[in-house]
mmCIF file of the N, C-alpha and C atoms, coordinates in Angstrom:
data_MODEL
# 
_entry.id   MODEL 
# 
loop_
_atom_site.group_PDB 
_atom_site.id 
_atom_site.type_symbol 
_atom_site.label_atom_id 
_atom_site.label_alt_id 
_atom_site.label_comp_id 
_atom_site.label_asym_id 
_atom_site.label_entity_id 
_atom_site.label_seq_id 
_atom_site.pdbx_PDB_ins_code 
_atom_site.Cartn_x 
_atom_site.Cartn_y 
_atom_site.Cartn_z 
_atom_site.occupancy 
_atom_site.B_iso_or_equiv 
_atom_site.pdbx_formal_charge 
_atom_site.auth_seq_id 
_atom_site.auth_comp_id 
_atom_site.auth_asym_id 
_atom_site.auth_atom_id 
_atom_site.pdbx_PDB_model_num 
ATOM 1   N N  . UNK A 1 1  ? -33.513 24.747  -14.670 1.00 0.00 ? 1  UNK A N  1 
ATOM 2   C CA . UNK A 1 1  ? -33.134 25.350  -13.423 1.00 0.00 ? 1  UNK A CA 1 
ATOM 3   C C  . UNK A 1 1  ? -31.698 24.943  -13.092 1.00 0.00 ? 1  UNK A C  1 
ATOM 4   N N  . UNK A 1 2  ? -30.615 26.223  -12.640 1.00 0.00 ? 2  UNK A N  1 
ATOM 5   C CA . UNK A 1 2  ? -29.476 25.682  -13.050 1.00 0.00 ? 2  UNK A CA 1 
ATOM 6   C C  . UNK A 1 2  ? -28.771 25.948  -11.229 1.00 0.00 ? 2  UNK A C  1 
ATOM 7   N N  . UNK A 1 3  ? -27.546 25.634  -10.645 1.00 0.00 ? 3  UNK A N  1 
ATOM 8   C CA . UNK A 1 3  ? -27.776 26.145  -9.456  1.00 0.00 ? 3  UNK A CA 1 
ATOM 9   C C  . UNK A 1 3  ? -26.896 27.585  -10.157 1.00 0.00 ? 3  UNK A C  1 
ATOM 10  N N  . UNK A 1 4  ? -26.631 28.099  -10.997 1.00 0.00 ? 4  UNK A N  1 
ATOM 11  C CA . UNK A 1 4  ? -25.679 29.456  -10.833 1.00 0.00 ? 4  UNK A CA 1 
ATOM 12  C C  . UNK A 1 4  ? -26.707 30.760  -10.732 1.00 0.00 ? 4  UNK A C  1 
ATOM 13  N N  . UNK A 1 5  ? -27.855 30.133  -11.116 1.00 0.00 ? 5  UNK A N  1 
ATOM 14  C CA . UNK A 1 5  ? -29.329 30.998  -11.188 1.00 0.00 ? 5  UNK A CA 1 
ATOM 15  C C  . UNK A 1 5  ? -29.104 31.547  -10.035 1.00 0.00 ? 5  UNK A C  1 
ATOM 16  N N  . UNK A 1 6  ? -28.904 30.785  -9.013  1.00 0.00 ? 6  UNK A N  1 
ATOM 17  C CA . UNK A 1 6  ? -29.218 31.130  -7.220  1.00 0.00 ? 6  UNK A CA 1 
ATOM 18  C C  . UNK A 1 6  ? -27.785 31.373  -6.669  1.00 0.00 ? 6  UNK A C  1 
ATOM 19  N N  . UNK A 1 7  ? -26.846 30.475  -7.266  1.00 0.00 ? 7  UNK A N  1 
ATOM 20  C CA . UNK A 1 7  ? -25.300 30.728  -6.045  1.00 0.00 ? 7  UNK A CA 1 
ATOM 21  C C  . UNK A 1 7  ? -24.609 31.091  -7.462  1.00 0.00 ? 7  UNK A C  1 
ATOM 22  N N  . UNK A 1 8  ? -23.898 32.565  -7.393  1.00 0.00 ? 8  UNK A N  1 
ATOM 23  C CA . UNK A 1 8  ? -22.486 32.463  -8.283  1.00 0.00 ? 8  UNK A CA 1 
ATOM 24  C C  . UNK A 1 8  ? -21.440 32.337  -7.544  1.00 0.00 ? 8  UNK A C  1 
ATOM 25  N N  . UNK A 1 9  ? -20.736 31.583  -8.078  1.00 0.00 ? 9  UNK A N  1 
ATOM 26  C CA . UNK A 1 9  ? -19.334 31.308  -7.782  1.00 0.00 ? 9  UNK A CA 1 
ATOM 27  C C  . UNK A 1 9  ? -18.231 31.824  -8.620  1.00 0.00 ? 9  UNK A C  1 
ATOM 28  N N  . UNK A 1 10 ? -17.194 32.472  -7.980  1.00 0.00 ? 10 UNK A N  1 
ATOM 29  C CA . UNK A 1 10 ? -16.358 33.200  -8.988  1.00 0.00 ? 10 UNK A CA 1 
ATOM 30  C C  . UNK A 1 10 ? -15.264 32.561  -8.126  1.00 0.00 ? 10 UNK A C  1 
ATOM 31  N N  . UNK A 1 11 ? -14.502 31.536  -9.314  1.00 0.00 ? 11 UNK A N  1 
ATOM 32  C CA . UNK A 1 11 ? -13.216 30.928  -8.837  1.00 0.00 ? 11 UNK A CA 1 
ATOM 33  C C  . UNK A 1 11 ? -12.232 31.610  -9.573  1.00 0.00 ? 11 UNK A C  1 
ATOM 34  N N  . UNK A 1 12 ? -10.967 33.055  -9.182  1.00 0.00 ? 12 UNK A N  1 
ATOM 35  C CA . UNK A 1 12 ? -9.682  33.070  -9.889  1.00 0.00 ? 12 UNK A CA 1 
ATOM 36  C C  . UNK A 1 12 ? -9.510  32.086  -10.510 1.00 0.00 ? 12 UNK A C  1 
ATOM 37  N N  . UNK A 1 13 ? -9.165  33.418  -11.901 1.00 0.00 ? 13 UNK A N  1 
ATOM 38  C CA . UNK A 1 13 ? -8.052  31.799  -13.202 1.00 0.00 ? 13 UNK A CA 1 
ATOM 39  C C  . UNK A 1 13 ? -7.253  31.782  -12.437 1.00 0.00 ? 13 UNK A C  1 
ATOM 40  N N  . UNK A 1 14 ? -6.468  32.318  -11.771 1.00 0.00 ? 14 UNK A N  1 
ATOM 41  C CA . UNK A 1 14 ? -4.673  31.593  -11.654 1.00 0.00 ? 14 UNK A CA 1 
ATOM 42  C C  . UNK A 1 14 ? -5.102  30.266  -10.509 1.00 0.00 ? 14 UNK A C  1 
ATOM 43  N N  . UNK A 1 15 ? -6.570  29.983  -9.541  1.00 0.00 ? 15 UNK A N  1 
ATOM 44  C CA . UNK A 1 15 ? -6.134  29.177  -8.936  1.00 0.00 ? 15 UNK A CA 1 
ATOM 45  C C  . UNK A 1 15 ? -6.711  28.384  -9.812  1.00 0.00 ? 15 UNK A C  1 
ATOM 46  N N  . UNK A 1 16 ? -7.690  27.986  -10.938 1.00 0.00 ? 16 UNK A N  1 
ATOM 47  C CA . UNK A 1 16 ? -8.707  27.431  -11.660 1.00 0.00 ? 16 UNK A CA 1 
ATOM 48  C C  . UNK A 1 16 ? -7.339  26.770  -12.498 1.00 0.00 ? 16 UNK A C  1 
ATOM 49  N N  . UNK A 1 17 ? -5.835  27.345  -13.102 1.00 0.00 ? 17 UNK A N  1 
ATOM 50  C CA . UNK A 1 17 ? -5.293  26.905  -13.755 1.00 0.00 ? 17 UNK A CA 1 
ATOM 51  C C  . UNK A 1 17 ? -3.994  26.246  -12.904 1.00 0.00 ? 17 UNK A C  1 
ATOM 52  N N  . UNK A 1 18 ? -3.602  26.759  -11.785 1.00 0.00 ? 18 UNK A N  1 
ATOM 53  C CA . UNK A 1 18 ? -3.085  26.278  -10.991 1.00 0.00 ? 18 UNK A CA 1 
ATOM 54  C C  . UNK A 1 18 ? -3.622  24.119  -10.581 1.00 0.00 ? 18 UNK A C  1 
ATOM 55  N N  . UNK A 1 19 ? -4.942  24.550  -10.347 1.00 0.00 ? 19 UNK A N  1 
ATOM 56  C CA . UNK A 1 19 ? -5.610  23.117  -10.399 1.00 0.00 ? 19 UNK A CA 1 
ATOM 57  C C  . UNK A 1 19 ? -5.463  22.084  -11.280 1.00 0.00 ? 19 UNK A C  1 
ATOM 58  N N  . UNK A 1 20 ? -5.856  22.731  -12.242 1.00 0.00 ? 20 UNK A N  1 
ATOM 59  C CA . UNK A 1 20 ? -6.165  21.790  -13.309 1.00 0.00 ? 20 UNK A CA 1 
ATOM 60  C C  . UNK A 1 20 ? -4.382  21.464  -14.056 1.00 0.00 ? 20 UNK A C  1 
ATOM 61  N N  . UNK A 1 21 ? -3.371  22.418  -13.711 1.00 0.00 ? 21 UNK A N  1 
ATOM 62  C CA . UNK A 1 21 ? -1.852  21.639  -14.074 1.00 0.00 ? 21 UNK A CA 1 
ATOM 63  C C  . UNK A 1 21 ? -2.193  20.429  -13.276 1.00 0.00 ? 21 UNK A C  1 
ATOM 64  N N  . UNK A 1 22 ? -1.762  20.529  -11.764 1.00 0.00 ? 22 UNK A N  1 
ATOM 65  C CA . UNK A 1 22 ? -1.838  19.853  -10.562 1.00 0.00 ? 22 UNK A CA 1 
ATOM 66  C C  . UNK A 1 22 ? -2.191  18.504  -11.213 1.00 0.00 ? 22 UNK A C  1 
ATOM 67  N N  . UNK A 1 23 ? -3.845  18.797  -11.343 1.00 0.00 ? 23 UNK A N  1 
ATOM 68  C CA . UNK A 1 23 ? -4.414  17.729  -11.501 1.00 0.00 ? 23 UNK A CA 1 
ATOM 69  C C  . UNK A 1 23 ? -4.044  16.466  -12.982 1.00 0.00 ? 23 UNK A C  1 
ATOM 70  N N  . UNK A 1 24 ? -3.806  17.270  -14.132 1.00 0.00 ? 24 UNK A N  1 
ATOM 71  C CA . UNK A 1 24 ? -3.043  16.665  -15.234 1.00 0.00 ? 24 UNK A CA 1 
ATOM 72  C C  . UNK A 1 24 ? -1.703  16.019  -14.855 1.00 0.00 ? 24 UNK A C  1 
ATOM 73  N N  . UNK A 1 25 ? -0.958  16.968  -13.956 1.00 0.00 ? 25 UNK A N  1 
ATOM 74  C CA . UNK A 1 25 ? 0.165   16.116  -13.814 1.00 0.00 ? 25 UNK A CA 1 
ATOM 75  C C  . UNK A 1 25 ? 0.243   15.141  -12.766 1.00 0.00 ? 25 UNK A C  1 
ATOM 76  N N  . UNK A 1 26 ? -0.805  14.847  -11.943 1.00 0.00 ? 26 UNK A N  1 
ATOM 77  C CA . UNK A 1 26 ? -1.404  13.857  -11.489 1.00 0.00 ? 26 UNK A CA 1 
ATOM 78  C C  . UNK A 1 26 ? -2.002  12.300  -12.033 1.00 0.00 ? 26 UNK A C  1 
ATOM 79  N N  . UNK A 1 27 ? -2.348  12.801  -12.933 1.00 0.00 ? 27 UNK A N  1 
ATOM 80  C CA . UNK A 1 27 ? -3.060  11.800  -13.461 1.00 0.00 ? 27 UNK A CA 1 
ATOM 81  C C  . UNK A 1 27 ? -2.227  11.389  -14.643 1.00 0.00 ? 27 UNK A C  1 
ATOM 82  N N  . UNK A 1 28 ? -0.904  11.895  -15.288 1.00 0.00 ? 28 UNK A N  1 
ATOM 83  C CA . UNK A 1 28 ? -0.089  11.586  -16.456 1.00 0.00 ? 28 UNK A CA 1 
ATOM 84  C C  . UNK A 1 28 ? 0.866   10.433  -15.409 1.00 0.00 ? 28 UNK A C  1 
ATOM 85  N N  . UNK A 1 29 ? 1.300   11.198  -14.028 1.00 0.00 ? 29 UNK A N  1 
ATOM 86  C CA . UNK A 1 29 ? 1.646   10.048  -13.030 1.00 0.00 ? 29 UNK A CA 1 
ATOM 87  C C  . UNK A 1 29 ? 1.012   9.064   -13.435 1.00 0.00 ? 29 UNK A C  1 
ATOM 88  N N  . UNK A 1 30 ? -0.469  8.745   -12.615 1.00 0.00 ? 30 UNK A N  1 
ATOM 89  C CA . UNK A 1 30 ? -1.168  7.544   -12.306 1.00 0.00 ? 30 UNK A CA 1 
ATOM 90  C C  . UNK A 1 30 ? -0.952  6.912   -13.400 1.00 0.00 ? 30 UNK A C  1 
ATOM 91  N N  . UNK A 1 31 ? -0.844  7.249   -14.845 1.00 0.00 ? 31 UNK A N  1 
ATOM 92  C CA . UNK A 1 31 ? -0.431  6.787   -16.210 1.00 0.00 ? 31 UNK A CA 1 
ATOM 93  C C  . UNK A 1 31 ? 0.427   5.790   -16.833 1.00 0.00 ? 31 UNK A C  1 
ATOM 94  N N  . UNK A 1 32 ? 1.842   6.338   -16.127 1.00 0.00 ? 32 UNK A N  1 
ATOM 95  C CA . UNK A 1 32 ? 2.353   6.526   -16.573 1.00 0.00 ? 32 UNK A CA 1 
ATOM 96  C C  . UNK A 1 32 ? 3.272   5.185   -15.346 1.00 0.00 ? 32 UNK A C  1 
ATOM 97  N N  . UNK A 1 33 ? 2.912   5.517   -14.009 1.00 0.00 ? 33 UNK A N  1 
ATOM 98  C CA . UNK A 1 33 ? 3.037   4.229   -13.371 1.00 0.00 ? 33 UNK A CA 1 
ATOM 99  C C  . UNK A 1 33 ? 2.350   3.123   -13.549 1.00 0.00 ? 33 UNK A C  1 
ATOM 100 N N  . UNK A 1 34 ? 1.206   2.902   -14.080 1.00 0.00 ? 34 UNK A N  1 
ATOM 101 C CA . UNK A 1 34 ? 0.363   1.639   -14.474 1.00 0.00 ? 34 UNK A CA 1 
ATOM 102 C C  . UNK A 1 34 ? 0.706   1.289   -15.960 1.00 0.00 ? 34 UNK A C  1 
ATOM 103 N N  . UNK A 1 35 ? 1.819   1.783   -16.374 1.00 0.00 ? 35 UNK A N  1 
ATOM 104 C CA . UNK A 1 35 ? 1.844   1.202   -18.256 1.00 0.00 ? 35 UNK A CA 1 
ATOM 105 C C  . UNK A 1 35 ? 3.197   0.626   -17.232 1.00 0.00 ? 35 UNK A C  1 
ATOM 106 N N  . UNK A 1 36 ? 4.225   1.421   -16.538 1.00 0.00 ? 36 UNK A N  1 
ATOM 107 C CA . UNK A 1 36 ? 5.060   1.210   -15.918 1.00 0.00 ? 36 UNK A CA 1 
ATOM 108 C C  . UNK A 1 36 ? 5.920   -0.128  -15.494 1.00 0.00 ? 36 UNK A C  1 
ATOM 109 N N  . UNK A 1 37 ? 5.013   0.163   -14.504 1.00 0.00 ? 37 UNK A N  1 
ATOM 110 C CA . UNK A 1 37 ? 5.721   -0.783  -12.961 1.00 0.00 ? 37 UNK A CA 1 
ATOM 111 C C  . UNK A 1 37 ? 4.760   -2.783  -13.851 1.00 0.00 ? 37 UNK A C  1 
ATOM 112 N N  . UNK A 1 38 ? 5.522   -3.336  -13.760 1.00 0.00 ? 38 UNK A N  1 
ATOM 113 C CA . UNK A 1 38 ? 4.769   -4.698  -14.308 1.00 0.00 ? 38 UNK A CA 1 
ATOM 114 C C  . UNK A 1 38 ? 5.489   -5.465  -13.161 1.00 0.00 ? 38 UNK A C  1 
ATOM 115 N N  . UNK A 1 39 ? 4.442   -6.424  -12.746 1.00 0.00 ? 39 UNK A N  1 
ATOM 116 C CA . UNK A 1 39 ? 4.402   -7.599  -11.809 1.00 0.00 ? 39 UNK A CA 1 
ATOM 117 C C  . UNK A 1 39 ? 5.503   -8.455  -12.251 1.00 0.00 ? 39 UNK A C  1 
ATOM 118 N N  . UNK A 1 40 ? 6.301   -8.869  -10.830 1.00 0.00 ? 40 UNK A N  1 
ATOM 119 C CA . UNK A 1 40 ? 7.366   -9.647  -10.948 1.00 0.00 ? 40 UNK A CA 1 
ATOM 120 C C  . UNK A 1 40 ? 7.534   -10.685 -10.003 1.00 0.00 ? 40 UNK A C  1 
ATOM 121 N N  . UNK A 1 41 ? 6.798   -12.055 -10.229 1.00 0.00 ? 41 UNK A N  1 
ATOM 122 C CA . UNK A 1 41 ? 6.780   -12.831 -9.705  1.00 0.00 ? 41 UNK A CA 1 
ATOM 123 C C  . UNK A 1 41 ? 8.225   -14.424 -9.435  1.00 0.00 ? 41 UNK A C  1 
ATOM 124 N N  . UNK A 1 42 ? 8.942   -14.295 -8.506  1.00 0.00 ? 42 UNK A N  1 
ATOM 125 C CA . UNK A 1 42 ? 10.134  -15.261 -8.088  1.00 0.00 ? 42 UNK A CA 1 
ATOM 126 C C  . UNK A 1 42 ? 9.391   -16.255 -7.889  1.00 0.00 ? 42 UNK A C  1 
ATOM 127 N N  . UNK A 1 43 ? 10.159  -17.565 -8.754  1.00 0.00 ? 43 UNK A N  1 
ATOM 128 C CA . UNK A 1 43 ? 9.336   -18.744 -8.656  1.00 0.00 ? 43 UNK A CA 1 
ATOM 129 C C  . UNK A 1 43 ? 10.588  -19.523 -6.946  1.00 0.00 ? 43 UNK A C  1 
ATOM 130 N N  . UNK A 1 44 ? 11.882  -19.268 -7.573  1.00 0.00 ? 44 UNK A N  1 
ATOM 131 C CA . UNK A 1 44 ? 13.018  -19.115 -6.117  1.00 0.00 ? 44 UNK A CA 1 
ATOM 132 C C  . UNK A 1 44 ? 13.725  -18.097 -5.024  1.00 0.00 ? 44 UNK A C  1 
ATOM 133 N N  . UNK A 1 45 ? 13.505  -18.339 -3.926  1.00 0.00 ? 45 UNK A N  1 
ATOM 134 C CA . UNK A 1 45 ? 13.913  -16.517 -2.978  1.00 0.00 ? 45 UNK A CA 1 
ATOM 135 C C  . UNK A 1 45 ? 15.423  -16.623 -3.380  1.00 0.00 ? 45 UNK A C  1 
ATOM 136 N N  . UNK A 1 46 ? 16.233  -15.943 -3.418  1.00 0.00 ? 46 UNK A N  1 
ATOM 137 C CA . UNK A 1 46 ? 17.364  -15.497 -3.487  1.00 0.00 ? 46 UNK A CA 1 
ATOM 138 C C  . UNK A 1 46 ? 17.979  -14.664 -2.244  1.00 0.00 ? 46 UNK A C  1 
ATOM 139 N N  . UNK A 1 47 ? 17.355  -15.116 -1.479  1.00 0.00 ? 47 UNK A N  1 
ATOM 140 C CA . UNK A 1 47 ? 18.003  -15.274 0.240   1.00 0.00 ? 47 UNK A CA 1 
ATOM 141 C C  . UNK A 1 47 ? 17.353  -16.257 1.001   1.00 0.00 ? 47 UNK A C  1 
ATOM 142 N N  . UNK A 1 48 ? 18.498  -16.703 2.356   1.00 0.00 ? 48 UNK A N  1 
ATOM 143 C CA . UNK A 1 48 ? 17.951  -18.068 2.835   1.00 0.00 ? 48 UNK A CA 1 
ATOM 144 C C  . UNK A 1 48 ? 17.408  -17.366 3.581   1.00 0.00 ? 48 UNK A C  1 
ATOM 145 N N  . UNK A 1 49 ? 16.304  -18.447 4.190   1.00 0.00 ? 49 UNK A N  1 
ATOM 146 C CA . UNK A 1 49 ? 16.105  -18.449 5.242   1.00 0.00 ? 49 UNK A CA 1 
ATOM 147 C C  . UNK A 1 49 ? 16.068  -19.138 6.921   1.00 0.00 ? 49 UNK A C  1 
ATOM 148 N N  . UNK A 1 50 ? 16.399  -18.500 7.767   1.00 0.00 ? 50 UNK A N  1 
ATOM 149 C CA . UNK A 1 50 ? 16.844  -19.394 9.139   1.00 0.00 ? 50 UNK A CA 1 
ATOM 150 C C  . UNK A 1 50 ? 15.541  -19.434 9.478   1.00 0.00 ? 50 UNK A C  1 
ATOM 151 N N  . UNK A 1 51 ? 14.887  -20.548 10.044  1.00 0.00 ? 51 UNK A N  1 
ATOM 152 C CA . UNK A 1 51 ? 13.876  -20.788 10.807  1.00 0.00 ? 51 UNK A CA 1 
ATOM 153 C C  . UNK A 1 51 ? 14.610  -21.268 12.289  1.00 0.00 ? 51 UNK A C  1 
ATOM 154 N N  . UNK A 1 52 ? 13.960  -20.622 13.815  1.00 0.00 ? 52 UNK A N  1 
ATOM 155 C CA . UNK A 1 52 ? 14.614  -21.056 14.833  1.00 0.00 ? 52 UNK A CA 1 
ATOM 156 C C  . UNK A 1 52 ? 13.941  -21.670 15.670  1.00 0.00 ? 52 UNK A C  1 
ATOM 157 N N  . UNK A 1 53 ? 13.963  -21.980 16.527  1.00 0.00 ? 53 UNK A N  1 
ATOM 158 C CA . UNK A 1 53 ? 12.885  -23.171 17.420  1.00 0.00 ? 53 UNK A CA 1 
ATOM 159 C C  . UNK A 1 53 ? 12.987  -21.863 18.759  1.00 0.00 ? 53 UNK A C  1 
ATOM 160 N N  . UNK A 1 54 ? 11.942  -21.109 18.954  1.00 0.00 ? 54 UNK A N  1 
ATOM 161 C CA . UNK A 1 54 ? 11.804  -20.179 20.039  1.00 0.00 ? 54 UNK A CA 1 
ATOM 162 C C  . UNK A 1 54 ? 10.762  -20.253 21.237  1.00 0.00 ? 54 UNK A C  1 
ATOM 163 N N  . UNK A 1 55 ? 10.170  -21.068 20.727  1.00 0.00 ? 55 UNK A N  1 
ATOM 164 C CA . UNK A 1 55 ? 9.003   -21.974 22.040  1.00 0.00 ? 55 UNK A CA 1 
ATOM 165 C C  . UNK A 1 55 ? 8.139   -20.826 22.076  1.00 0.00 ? 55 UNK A C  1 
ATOM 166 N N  . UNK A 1 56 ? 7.898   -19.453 21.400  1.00 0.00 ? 56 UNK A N  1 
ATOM 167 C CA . UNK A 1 56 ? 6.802   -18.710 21.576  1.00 0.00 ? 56 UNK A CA 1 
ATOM 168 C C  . UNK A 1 56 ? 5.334   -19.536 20.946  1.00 0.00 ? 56 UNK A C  1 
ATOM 169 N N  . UNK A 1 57 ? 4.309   -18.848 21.903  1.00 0.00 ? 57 UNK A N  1 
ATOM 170 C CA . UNK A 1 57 ? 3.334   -19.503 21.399  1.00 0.00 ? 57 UNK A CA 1 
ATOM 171 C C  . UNK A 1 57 ? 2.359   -18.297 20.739  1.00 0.00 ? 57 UNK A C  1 
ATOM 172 N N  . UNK A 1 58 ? 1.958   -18.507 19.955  1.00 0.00 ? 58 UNK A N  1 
ATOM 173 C CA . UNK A 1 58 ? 0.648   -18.049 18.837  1.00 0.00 ? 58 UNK A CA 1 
ATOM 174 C C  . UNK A 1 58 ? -0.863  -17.736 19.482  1.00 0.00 ? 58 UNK A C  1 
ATOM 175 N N  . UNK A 1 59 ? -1.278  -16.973 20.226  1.00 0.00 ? 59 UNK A N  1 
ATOM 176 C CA . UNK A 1 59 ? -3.032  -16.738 20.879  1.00 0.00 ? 59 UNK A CA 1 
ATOM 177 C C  . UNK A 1 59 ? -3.073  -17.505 21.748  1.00 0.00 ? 59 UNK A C  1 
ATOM 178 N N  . UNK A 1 60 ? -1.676  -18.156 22.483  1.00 0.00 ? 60 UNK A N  1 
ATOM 179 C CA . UNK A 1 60 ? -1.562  -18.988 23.260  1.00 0.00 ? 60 UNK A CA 1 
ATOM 180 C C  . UNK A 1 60 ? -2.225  -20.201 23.466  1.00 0.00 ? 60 UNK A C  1 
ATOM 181 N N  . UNK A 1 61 ? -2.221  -21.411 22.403  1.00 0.00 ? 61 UNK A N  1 
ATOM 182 C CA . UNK A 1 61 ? -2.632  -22.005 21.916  1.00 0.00 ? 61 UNK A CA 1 
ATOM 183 C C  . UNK A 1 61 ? -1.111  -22.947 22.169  1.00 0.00 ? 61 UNK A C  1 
ATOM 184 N N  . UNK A 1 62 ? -0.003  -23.153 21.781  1.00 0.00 ? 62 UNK A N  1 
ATOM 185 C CA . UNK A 1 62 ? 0.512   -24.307 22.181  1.00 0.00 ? 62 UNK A CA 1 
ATOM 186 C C  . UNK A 1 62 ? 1.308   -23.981 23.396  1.00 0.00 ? 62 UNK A C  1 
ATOM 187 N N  . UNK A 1 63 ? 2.413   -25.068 24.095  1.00 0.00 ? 63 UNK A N  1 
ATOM 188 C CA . UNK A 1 63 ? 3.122   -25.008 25.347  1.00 0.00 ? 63 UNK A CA 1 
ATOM 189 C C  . UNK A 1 63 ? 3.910   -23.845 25.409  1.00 0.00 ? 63 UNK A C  1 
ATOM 190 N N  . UNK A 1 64 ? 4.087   -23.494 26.644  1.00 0.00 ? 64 UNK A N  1 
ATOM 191 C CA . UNK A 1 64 ? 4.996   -22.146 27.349  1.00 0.00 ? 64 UNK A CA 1 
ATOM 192 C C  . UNK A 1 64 ? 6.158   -23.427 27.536  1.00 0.00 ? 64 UNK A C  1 
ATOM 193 N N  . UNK A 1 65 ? 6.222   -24.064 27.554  1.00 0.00 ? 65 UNK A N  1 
ATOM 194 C CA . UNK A 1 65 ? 7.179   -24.841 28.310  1.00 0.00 ? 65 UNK A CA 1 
ATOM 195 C C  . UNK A 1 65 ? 8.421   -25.014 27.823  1.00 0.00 ? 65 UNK A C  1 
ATOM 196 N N  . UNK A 1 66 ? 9.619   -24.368 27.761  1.00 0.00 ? 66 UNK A N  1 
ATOM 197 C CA . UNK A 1 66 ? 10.937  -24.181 26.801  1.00 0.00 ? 66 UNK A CA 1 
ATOM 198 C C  . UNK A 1 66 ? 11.327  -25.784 26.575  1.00 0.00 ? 66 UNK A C  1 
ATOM 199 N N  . UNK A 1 67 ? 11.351  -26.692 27.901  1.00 0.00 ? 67 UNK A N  1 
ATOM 200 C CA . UNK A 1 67 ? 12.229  -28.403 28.007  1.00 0.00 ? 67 UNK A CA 1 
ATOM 201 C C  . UNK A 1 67 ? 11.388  -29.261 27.090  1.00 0.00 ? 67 UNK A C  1 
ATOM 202 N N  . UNK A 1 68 ? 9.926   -28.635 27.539  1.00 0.00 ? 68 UNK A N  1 
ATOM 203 C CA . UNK A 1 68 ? 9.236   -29.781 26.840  1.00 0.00 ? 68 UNK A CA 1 
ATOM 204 C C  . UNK A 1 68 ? 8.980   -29.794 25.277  1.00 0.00 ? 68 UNK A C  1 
ATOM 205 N N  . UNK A 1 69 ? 8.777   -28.538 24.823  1.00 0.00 ? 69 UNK A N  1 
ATOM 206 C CA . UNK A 1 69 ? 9.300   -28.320 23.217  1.00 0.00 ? 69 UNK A CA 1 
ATOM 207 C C  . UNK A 1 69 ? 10.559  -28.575 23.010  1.00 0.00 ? 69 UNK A C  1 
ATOM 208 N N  . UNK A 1 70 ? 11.670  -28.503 23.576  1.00 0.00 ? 70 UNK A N  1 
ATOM 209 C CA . UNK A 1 70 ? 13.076  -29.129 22.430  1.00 0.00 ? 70 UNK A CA 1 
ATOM 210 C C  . UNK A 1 70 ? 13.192  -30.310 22.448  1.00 0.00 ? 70 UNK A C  1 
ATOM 211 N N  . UNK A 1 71 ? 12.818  -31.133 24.017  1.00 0.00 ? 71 UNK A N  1 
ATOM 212 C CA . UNK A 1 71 ? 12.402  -32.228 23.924  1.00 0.00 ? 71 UNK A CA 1 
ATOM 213 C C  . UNK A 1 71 ? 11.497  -33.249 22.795  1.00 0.00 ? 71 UNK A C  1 
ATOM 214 N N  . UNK A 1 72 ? 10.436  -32.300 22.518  1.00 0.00 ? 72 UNK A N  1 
ATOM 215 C CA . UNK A 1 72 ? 9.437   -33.205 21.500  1.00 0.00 ? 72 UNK A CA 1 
ATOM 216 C C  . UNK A 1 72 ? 10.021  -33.147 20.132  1.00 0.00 ? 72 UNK A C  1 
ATOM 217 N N  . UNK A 1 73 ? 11.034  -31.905 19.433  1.00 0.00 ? 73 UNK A N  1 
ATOM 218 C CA . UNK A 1 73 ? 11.664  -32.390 18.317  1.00 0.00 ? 73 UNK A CA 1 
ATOM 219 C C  . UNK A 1 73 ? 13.340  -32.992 18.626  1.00 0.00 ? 73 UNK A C  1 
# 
């Protein structure tokens, strides 16, 4: 028992071939970027970085207090 027994479906070649380019040249991509692109891991950054003392606090969890943080470092 097949379903075309009960439903035919008549899909145009031009969109049936239209697709299936699409889809090949889709997937020669996905290919073709995964032999590609290879992981590149810096063991040193090659820009500095400034860290600044801004007294913001995090889920508000440490002091609002601007004197008393520059004070404590």
């Amino acid at each position: 028992m097949t379903v075309s027994r009960f439903i035919n479906i008549n899909i145009p070649k031009l969109i049936s071939k239209i697709f299936w380019i699409g889809f090949g040249i889709l997937f020669l991509g996905f290919i073709y970027l995964s032999n590609d692109l290879d992981d590149q891991y810096k063991i040193k950054r090659d820009f500095e970085v400034q860290i600044f003392e801004s007294g913001i606090t995090i889920f508000g969890i440490q002091t609002t207090d601007r004197e008393k943080f520059q004070n404590e470092n």
